[in-house]
N, C-alpha and C positions, 0 to 999 in steps of 0.2 A: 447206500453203497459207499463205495469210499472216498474218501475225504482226499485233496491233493495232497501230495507226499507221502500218501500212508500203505505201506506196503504189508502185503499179504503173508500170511505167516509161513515158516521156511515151509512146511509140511504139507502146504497146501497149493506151491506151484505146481500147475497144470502144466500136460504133458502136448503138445501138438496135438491137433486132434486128425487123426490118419483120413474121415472121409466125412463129408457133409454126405445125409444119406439121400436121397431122393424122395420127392413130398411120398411116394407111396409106400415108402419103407419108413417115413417117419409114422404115416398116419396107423401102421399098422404098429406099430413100435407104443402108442398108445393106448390098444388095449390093454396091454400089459401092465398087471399090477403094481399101485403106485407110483405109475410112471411121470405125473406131475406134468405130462402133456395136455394141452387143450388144441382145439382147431377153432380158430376163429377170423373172421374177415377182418380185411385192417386198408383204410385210406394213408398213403405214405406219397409225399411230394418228390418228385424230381426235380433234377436241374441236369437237362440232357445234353451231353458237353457240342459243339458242332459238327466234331467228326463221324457223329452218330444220327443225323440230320436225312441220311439215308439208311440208316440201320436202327431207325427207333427201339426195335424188339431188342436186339441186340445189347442198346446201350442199358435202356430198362435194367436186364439182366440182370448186366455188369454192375449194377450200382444196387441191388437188390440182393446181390450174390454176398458182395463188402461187406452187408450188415449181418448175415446169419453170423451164428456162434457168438456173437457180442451180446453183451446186456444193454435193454433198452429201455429209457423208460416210458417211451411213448409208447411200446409192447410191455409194459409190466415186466419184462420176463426176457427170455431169447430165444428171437427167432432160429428155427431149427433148417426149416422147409417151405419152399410155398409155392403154388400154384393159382389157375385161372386169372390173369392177369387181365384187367381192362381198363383202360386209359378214360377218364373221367372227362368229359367234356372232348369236343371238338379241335382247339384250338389250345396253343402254350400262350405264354407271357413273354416277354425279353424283354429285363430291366436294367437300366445305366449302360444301355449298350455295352452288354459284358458277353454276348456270343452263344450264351446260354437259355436255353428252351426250357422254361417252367411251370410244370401243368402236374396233376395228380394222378393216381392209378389206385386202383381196387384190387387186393387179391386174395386167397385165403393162404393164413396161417398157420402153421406148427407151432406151437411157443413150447418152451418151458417153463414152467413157473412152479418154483418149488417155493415152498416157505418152511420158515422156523418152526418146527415141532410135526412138522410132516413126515414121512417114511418115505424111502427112494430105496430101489434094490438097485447093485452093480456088481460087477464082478470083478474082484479080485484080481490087480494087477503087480502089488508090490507089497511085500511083509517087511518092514523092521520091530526094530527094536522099540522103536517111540511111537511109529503108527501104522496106520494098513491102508494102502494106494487102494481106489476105485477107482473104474473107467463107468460110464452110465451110458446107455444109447451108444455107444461106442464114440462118444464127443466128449463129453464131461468128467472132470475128475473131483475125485473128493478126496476128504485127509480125513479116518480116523485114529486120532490120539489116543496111543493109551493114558488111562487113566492114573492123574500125578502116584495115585495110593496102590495101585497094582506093580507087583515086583514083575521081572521080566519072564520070571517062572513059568508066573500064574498067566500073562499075557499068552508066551508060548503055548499054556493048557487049553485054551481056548480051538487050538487044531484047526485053524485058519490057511487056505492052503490059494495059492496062486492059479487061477483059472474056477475058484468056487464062484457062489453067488452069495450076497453078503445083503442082508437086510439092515438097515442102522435108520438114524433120524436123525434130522436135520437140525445143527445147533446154529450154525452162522452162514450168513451169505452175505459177499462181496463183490467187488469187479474194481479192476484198475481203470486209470486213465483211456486204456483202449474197447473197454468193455469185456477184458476176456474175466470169466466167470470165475468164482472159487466156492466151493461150498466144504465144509465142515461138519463133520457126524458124530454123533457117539454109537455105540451098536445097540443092537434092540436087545432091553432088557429084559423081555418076555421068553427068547429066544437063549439068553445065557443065563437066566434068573440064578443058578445054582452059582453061580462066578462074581456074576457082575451086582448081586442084590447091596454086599458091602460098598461100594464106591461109587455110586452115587445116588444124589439125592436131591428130590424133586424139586 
């Protein structure tokens, strides 16, 4: 992931992402081809603040909620959605007299976990000149650049339209300081072979 200071390339800042979906729209969002979702259970520590002392469920939550859409690497990946929550053990901890209730929780996860040379389909949010905006799951964004040897022509011929569905694969993934995601594409070659077979190479 990335290195401190090191910022993400201009094409690939991510757009806000309009709505965390809910675990049963994520988990359905998974069948979906190539969607690079997995569900899997995951043990994640809390530190439950005091005013939550009556609101355990509550604060849980709130601190459970903080980490969706960030890249993690205790989740490989980022947490999307999660559900069945159960508090491991009976009892917290409180260390250095700091106010704080420290105990573990079980629940299942949504992750994403895309990698380099994988396929992800999204759809088409923004066309330029230099590249082509994807949104994914309705959370994620990607950057495909055109390629440095294609004229703007030939990009234009490609007949890429705002609201299509766009197949590509995965060239790079990163995350800033806060964990928000970036991923990077090129388009499937199988898919433009008569366009795209000239610029690049394996």
């Amino acid at each position: 992931m990335a290195t401190a200071g090191e910022q993400p390339p201009p094409a690939a800042q991510p757009l806000l992402c309009p709505e965390v979906p809910s675990f049963a729209a994520a988990c359905a969002l998974m069948r979906s081809r190539y969607s690079c979702l997995v569900l899997a259970p995951h043990r994640r520590h809390i530190a439950l603040a005091p005013r939550y002392l009556d609101r355990k469920r509550t604060g849980i939550r709130h601190q459970l909620d903080a980490e969706l859409l960030r890249y993690s690497e205790s989740f490989s990946g980022v947490p999307v959605a999660y559900d069945n929550v159960k508090v491991v053990g009976e009892l917290g901890d409180i260390y250095d007299d700091q106010g704080f209730i420290h105990f573990n929780i079980e629940a299942d996860f949504v992750i994403f976990r895309p990698k380099k040379g994988k396929k992800l389909v999204g759809v088409i949010n923004k066309v330029a000149p230099s590249h082509i905006g994807c949104l994914l799951h309705g959370c994620f964004n990607a950057s495909i650049p055109k390629p440095d040897q294609m004229t703007t022509i030939q990009w234009q011929d490609l007949g890429l339209k705002i609201g299509d569905k766009l197949e590509f694969e995965v060239l790079h993934l990163d995350s800033d300081a806060a964990g928000v995601f970036f991923i990077r594409g090129r388009l499937n070659k199988d898919r433009y072979s008569s366009i795209l077979e000239d610029f690049f190479s394996d």
